[in-house]
mmCIF file of the N, C-alpha and C atoms, coordinates in Angstrom:
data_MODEL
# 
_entry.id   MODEL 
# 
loop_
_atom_site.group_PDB 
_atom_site.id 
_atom_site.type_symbol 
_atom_site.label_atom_id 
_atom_site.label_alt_id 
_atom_site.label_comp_id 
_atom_site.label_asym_id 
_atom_site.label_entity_id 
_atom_site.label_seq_id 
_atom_site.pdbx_PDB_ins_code 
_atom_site.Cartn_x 
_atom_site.Cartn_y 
_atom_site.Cartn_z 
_atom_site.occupancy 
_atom_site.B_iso_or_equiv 
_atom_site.pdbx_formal_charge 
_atom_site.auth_seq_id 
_atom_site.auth_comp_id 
_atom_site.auth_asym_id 
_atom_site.auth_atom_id 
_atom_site.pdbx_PDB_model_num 
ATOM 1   N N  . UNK A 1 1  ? 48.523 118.550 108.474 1.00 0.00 ? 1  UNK A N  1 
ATOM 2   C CA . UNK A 1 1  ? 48.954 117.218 108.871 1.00 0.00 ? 1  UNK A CA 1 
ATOM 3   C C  . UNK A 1 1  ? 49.262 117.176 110.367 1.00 0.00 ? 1  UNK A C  1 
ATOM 4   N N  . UNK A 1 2  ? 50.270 117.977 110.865 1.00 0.00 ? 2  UNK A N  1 
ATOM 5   C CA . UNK A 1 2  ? 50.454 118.335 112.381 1.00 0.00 ? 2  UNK A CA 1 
ATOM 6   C C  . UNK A 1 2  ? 49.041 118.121 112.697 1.00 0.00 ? 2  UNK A C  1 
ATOM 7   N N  . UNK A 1 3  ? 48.305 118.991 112.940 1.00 0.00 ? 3  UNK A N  1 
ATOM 8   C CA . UNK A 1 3  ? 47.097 118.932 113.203 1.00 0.00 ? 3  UNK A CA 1 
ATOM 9   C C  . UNK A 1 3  ? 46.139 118.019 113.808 1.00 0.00 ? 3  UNK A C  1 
ATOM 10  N N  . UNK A 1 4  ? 46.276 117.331 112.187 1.00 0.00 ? 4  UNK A N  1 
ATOM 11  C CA . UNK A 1 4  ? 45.512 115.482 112.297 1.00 0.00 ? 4  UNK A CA 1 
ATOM 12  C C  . UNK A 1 4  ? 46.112 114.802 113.243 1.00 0.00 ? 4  UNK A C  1 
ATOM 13  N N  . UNK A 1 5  ? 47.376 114.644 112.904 1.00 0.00 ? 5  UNK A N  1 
ATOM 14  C CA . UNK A 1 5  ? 48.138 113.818 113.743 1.00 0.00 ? 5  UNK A CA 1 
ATOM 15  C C  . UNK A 1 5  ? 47.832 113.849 115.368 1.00 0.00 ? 5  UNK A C  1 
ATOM 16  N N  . UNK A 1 6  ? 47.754 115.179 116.017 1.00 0.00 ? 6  UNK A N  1 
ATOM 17  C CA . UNK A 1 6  ? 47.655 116.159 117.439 1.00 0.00 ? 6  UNK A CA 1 
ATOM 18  C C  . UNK A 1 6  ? 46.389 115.509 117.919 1.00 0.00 ? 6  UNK A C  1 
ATOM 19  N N  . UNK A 1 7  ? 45.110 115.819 116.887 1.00 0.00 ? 7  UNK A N  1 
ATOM 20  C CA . UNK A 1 7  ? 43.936 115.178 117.323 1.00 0.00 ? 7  UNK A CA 1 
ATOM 21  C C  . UNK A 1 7  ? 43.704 113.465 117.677 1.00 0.00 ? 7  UNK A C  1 
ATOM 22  N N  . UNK A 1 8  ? 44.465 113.119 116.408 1.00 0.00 ? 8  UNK A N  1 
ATOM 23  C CA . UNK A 1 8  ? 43.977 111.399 116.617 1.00 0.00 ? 8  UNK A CA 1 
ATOM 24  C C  . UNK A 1 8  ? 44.500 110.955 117.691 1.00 0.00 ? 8  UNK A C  1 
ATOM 25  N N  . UNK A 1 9  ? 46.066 111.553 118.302 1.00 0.00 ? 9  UNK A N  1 
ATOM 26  C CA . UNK A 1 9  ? 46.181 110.676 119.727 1.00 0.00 ? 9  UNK A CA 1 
ATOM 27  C C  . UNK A 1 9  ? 45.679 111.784 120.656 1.00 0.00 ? 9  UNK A C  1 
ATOM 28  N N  . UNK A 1 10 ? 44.765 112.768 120.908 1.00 0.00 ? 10 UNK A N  1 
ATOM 29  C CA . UNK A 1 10 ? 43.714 113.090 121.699 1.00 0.00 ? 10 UNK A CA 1 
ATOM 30  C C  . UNK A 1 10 ? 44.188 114.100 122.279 1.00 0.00 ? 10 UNK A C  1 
ATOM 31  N N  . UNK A 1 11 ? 45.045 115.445 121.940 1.00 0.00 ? 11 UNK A N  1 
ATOM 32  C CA . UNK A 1 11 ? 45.545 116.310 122.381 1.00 0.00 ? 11 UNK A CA 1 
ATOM 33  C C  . UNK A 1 11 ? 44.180 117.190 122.686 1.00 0.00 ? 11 UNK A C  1 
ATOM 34  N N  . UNK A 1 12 ? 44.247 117.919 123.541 1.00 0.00 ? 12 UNK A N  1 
ATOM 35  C CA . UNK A 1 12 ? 43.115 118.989 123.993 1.00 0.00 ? 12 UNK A CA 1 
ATOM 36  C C  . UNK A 1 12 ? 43.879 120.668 124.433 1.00 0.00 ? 12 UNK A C  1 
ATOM 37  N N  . UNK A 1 13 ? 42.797 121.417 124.095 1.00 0.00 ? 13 UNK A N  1 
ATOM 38  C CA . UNK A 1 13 ? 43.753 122.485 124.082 1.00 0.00 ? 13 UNK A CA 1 
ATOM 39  C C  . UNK A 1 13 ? 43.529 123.135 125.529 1.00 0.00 ? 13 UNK A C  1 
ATOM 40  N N  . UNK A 1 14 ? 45.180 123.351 125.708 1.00 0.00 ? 14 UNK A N  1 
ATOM 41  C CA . UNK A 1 14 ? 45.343 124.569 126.799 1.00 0.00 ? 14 UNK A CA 1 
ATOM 42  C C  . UNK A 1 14 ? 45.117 125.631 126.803 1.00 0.00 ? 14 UNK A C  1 
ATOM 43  N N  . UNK A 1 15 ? 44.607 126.265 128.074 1.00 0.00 ? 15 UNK A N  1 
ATOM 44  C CA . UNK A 1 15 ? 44.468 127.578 127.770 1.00 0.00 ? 15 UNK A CA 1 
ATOM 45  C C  . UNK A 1 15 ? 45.479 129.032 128.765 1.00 0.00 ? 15 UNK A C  1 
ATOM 46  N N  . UNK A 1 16 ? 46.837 128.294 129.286 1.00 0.00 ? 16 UNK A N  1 
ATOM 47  C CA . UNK A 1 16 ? 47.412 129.070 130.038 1.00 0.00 ? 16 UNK A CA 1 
ATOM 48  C C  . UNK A 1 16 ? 48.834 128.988 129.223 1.00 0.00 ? 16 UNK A C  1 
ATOM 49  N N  . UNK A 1 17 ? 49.861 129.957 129.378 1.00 0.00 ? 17 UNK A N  1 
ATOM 50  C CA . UNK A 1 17 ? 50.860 129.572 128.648 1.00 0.00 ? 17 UNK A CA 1 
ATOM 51  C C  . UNK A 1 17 ? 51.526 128.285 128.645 1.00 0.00 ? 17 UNK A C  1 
ATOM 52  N N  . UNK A 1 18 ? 52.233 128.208 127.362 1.00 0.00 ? 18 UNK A N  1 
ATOM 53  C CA . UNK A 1 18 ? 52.700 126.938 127.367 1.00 0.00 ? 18 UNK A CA 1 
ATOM 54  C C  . UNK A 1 18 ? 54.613 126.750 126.622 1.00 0.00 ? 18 UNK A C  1 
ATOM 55  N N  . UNK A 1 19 ? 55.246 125.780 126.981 1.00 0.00 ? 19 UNK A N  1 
ATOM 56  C CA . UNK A 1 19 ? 56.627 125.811 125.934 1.00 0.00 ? 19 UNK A CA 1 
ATOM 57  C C  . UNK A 1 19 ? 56.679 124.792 124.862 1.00 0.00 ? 19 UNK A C  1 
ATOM 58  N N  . UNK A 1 20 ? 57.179 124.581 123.789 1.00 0.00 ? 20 UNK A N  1 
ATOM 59  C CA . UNK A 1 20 ? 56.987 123.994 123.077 1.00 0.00 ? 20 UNK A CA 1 
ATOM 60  C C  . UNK A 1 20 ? 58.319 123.467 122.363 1.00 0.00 ? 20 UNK A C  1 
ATOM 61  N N  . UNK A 1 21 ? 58.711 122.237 122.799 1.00 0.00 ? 21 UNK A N  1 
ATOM 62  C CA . UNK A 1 21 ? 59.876 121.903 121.718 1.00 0.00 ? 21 UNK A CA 1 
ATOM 63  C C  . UNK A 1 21 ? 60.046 120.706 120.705 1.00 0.00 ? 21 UNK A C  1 
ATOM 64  N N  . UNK A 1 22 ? 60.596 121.609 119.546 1.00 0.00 ? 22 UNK A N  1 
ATOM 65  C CA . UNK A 1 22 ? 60.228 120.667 118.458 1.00 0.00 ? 22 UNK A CA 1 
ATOM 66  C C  . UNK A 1 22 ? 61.802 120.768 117.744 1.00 0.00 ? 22 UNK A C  1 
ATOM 67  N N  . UNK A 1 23 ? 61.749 118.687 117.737 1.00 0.00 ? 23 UNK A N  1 
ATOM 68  C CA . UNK A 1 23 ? 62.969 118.177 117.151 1.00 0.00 ? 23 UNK A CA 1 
ATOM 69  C C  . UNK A 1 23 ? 62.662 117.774 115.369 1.00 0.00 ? 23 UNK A C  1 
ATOM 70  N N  . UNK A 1 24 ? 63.550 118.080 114.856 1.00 0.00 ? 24 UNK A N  1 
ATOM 71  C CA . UNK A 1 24 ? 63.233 118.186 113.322 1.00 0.00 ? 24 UNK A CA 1 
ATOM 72  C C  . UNK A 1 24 ? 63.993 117.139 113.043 1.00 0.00 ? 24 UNK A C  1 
ATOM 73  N N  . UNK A 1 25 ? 63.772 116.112 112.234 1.00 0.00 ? 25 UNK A N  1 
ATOM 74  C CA . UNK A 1 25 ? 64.432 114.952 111.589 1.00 0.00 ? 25 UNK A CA 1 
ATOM 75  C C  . UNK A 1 25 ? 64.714 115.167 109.942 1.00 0.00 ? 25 UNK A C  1 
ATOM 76  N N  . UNK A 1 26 ? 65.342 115.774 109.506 1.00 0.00 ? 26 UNK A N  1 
ATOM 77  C CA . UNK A 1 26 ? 65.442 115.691 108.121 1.00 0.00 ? 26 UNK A CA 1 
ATOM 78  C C  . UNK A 1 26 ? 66.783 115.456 107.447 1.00 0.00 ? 26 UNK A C  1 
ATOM 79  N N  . UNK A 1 27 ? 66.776 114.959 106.499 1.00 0.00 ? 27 UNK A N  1 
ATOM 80  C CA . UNK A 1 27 ? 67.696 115.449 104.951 1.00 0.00 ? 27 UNK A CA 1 
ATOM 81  C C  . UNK A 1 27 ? 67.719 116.935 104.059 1.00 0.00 ? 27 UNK A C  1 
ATOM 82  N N  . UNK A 1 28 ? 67.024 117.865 104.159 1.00 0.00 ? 28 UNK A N  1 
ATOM 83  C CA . UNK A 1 28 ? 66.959 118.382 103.174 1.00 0.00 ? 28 UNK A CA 1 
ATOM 84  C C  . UNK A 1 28 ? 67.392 119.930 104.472 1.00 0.00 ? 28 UNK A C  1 
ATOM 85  N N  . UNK A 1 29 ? 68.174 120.731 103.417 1.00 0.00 ? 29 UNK A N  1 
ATOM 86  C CA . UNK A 1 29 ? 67.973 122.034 104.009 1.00 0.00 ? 29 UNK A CA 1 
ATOM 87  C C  . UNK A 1 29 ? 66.721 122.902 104.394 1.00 0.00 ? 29 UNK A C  1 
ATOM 88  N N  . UNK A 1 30 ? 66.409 123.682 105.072 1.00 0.00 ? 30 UNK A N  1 
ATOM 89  C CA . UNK A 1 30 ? 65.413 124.141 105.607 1.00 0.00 ? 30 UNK A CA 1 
ATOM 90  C C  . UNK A 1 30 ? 65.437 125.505 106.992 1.00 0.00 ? 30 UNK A C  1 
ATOM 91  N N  . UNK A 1 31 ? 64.758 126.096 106.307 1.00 0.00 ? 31 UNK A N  1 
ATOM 92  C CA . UNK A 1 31 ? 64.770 127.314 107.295 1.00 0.00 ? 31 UNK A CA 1 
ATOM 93  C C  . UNK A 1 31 ? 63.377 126.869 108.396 1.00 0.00 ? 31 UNK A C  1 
ATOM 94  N N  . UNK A 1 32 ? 64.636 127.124 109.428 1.00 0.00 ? 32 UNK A N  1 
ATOM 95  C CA . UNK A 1 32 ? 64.060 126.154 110.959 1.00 0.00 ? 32 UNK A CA 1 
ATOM 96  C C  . UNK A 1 32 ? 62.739 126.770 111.365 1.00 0.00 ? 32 UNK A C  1 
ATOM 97  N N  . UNK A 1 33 ? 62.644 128.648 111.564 1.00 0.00 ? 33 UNK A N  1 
ATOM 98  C CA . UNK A 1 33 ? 61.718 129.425 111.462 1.00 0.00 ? 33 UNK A CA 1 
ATOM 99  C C  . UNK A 1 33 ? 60.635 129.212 110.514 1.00 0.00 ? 33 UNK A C  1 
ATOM 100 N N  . UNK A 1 34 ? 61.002 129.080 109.601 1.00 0.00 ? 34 UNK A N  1 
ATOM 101 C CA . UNK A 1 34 ? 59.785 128.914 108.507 1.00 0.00 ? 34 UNK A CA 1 
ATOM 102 C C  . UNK A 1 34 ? 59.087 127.146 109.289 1.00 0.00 ? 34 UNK A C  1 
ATOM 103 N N  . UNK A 1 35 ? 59.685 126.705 109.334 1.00 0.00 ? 35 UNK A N  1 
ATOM 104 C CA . UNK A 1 35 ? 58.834 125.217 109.757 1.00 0.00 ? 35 UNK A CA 1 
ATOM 105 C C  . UNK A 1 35 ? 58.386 125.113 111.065 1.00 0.00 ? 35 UNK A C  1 
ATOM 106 N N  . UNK A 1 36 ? 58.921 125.715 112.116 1.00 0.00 ? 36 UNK A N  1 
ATOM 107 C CA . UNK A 1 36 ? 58.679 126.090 113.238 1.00 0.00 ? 36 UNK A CA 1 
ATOM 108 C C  . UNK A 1 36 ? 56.927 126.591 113.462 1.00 0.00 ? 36 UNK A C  1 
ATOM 109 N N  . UNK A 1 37 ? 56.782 127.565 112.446 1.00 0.00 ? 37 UNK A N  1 
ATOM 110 C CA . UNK A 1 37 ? 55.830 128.838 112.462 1.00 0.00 ? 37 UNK A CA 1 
ATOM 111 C C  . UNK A 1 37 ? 55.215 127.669 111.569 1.00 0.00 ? 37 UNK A C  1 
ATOM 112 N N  . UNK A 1 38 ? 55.231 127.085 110.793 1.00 0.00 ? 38 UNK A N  1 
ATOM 113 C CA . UNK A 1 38 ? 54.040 126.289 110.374 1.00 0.00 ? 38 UNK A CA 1 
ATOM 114 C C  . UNK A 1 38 ? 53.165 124.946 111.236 1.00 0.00 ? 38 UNK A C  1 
ATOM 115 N N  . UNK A 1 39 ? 54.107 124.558 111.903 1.00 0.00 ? 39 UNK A N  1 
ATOM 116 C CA . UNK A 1 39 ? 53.679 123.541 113.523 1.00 0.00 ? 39 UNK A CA 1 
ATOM 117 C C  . UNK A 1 39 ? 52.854 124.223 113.880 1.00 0.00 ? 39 UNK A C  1 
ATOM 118 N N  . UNK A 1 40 ? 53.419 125.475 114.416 1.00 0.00 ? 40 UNK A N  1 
ATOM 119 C CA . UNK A 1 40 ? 53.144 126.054 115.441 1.00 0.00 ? 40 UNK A CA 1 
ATOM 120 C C  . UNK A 1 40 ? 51.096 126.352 115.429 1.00 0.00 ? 40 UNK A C  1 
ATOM 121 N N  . UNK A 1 41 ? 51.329 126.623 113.922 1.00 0.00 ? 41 UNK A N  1 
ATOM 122 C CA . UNK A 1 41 ? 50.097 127.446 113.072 1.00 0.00 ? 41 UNK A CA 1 
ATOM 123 C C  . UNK A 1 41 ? 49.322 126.512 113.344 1.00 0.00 ? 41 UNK A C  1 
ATOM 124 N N  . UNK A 1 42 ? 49.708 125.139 112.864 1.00 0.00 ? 42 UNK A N  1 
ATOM 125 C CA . UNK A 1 42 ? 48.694 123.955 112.708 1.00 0.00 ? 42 UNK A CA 1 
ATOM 126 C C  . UNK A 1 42 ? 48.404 123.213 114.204 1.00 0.00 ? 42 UNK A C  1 
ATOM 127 N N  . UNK A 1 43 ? 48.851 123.261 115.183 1.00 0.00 ? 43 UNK A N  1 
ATOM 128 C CA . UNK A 1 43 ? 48.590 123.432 116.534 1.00 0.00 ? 43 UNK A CA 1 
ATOM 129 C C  . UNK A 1 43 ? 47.643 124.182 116.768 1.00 0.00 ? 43 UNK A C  1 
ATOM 130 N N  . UNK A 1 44 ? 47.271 125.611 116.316 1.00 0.00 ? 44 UNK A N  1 
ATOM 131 C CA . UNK A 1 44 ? 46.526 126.096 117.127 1.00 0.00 ? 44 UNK A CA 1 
ATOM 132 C C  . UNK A 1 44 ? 44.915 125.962 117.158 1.00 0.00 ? 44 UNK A C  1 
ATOM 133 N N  . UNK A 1 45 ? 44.168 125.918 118.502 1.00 0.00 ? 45 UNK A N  1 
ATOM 134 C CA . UNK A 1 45 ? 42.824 125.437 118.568 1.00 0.00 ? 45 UNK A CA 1 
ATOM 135 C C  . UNK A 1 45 ? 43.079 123.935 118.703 1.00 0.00 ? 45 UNK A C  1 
ATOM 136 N N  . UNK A 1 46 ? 44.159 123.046 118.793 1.00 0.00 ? 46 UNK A N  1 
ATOM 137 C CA . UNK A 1 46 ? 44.085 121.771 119.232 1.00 0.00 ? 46 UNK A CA 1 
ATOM 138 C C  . UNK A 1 46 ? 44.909 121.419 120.086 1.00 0.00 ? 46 UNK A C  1 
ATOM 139 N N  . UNK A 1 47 ? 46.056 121.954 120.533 1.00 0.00 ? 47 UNK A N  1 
ATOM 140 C CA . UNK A 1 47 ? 47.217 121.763 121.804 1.00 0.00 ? 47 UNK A CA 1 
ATOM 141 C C  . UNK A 1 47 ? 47.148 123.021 122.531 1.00 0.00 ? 47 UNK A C  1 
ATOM 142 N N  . UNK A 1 48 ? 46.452 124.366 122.080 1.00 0.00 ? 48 UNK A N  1 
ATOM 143 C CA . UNK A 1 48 ? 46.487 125.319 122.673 1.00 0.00 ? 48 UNK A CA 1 
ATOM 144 C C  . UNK A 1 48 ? 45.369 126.235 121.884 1.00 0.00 ? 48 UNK A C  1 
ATOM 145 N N  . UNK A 1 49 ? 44.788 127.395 122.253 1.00 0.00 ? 49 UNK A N  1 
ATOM 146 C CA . UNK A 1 49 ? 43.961 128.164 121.946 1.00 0.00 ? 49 UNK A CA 1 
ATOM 147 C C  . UNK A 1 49 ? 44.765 128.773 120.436 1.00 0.00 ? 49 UNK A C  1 
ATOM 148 N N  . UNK A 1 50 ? 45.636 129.711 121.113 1.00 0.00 ? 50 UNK A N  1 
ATOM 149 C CA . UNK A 1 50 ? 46.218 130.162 119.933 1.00 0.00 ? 50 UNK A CA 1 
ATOM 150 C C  . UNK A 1 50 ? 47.832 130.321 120.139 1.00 0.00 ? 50 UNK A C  1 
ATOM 151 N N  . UNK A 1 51 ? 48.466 130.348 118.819 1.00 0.00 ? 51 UNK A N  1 
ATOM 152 C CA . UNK A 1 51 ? 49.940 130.024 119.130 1.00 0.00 ? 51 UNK A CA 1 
ATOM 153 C C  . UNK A 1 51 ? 50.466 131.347 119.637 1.00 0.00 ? 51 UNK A C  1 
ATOM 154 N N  . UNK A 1 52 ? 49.911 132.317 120.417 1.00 0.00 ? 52 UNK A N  1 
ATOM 155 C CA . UNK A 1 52 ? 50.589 133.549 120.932 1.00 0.00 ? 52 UNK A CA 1 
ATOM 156 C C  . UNK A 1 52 ? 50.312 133.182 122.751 1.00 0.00 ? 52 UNK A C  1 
ATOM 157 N N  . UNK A 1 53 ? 49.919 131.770 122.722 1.00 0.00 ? 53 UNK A N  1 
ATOM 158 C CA . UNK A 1 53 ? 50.323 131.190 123.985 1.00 0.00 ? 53 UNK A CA 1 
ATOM 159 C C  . UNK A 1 53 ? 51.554 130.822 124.140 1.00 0.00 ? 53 UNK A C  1 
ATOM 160 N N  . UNK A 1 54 ? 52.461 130.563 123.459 1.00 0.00 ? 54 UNK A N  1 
ATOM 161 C CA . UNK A 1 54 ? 53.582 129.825 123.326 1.00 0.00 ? 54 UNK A CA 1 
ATOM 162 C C  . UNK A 1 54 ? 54.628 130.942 124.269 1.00 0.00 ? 54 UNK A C  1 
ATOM 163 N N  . UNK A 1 55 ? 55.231 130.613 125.472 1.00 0.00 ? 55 UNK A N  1 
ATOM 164 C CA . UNK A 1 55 ? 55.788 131.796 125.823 1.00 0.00 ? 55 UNK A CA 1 
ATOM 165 C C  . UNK A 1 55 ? 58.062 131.255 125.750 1.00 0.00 ? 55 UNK A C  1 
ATOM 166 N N  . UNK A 1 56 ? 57.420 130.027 125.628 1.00 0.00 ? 56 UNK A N  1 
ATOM 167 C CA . UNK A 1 56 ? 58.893 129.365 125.667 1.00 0.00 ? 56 UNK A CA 1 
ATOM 168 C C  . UNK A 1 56 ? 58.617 128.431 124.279 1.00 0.00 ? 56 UNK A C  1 
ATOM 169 N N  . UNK A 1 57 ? 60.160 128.733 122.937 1.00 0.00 ? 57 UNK A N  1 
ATOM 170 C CA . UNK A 1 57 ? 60.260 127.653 121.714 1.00 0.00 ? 57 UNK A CA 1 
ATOM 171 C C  . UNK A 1 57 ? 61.413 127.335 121.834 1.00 0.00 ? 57 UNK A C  1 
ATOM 172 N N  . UNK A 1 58 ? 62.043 125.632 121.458 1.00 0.00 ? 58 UNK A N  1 
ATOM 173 C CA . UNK A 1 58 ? 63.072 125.377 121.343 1.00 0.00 ? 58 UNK A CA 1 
ATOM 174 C C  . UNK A 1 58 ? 62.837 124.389 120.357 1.00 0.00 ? 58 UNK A C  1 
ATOM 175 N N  . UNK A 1 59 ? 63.668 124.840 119.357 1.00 0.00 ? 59 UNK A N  1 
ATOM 176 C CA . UNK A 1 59 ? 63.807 124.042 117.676 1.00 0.00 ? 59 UNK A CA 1 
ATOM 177 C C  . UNK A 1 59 ? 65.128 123.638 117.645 1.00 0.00 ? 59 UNK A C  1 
ATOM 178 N N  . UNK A 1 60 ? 64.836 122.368 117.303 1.00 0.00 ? 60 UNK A N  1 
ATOM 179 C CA . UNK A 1 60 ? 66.241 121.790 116.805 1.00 0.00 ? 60 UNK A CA 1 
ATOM 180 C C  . UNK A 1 60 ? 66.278 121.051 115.710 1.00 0.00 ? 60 UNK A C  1 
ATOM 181 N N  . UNK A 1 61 ? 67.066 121.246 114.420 1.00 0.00 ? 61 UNK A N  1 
ATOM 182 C CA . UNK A 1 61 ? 67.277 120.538 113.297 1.00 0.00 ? 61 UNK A CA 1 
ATOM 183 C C  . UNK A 1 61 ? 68.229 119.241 113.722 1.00 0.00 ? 61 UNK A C  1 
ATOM 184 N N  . UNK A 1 62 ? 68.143 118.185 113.423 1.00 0.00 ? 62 UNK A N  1 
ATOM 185 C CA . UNK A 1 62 ? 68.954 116.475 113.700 1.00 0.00 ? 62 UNK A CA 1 
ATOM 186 C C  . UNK A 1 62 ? 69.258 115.907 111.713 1.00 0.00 ? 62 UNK A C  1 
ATOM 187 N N  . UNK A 1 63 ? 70.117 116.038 111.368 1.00 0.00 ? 63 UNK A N  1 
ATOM 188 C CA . UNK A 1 63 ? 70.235 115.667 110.194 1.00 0.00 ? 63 UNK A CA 1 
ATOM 189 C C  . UNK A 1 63 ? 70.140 114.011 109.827 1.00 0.00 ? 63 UNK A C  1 
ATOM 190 N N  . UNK A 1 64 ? 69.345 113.479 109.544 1.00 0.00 ? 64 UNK A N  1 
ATOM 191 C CA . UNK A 1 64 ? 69.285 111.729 108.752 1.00 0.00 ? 64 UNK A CA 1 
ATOM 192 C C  . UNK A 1 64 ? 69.685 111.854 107.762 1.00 0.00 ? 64 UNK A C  1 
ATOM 193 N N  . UNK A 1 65 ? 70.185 110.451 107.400 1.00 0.00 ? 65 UNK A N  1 
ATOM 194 C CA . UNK A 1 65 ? 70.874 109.663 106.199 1.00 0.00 ? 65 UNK A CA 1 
ATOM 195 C C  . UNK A 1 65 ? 69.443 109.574 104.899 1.00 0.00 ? 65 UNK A C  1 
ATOM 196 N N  . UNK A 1 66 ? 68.567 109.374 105.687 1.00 0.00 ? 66 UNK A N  1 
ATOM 197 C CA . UNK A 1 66 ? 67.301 108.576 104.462 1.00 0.00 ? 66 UNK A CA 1 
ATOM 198 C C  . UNK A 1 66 ? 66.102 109.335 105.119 1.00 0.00 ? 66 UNK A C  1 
ATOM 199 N N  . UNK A 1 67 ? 65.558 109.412 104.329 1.00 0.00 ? 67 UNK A N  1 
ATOM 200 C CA . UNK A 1 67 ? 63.928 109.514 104.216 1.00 0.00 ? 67 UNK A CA 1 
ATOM 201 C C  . UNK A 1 67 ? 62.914 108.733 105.538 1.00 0.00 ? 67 UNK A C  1 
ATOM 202 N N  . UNK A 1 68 ? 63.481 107.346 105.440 1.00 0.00 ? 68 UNK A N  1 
ATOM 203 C CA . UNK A 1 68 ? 62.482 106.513 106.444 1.00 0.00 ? 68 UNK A CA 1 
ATOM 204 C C  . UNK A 1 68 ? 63.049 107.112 107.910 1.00 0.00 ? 68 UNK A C  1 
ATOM 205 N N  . UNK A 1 69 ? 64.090 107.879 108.221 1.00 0.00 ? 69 UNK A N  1 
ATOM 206 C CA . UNK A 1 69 ? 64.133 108.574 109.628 1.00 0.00 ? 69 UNK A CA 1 
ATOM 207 C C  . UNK A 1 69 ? 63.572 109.994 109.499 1.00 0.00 ? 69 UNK A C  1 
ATOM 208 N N  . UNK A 1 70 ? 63.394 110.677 108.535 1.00 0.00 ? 70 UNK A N  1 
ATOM 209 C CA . UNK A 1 70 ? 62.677 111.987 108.749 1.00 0.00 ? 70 UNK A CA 1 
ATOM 210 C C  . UNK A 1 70 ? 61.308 112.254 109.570 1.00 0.00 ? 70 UNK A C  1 
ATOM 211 N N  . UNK A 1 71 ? 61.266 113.257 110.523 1.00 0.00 ? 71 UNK A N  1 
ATOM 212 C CA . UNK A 1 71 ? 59.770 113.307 111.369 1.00 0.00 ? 71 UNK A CA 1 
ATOM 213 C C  . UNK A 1 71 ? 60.484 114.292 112.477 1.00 0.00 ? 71 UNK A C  1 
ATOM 214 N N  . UNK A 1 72 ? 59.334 114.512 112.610 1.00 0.00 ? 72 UNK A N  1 
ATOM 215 C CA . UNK A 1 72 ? 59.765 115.995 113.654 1.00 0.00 ? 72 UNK A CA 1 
ATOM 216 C C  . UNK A 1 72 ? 58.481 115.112 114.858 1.00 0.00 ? 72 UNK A C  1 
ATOM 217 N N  . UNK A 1 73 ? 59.360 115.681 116.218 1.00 0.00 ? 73 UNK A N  1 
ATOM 218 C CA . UNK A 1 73 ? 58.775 115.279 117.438 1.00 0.00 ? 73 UNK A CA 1 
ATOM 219 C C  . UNK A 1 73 ? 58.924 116.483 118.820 1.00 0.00 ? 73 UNK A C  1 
ATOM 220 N N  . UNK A 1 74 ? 57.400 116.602 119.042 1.00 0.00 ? 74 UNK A N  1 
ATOM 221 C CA . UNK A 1 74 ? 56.634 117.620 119.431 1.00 0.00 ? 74 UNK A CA 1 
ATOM 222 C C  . UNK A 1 74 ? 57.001 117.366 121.081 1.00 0.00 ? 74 UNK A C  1 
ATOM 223 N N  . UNK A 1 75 ? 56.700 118.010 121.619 1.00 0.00 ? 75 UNK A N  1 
ATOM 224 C CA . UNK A 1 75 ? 56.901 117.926 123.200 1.00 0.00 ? 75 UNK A CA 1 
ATOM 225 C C  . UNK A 1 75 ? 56.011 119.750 123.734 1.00 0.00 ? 75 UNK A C  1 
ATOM 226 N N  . UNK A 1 76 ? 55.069 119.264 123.907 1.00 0.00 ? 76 UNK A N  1 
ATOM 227 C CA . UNK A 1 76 ? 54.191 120.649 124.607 1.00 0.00 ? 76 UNK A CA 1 
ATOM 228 C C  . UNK A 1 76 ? 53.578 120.480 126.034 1.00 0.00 ? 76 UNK A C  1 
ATOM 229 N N  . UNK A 1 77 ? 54.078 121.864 126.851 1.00 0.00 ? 77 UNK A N  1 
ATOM 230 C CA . UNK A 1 77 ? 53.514 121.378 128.527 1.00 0.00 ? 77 UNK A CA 1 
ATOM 231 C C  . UNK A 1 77 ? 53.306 122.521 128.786 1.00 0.00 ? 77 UNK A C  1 
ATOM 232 N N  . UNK A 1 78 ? 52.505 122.682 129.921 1.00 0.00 ? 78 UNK A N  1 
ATOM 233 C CA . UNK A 1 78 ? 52.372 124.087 130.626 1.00 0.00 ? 78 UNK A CA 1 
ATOM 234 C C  . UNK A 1 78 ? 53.577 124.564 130.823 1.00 0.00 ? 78 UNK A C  1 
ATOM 235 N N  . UNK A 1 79 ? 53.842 126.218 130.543 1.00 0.00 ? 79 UNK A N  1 
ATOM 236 C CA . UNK A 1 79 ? 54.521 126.717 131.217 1.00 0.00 ? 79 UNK A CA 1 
ATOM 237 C C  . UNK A 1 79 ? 54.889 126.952 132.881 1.00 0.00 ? 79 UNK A C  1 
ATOM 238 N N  . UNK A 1 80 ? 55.801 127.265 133.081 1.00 0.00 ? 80 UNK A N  1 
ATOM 239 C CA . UNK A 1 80 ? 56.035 127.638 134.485 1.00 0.00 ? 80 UNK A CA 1 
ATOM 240 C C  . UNK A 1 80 ? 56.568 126.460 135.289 1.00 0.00 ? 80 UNK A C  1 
# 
C-alpha cells in the first residue's frame, strides 16, 4: 500500500543517502520497529534504491481517538 500510494503522487527513487521520518497516527498498540521496517520495505525501488540507503530514521507514534484520524505521514530527503 505504502508503495502505491509513493508512486501515484510521483515519487522517484534516490540514489545517495537519505533520512526518513515517519509519523504514525493510530489507536491500536504497535511495535514502532515492526511498522517502521515494513514502510521502509515497501519504499524500496520507489523513494530510494534500497532501504540500506536510509542513513538517518525518526519514528514517532501520535495516539487518535477514532479510526478516521489514523495514517502515518512520510517525510523523505537527501541526506546531509
Amino acid at each position: 500500500m505504502v508503495g502505491l500510494v509513493a508512486k501515484a503522487t510521483g515519487c522517484k527513487p534516490t540514489y545517495g543517502p537519505v533520512f526518513v521520518a515517519l509519523d504514525i497516527y493510530t489507536r491500536r498498540k504497535m511495535d514502532l520497529d515492526n511498522v517502521a521496517k515494513s514502510i521502509l520495505d515497501g519504499l524500496n525501488g520507489i523513494a530510494y534504491v534500497d532501504d540500506d540507503q536510509v542513513v538517518e530514521l525518526l519514528v514517532r507514534k501520535h495516539m487518535v481517538k477514532n479510526t478516521t484520524e489514523e495514517r502515518v505521514e512520510i517525510e523523505i530527503r537527501e541526506a546531509g
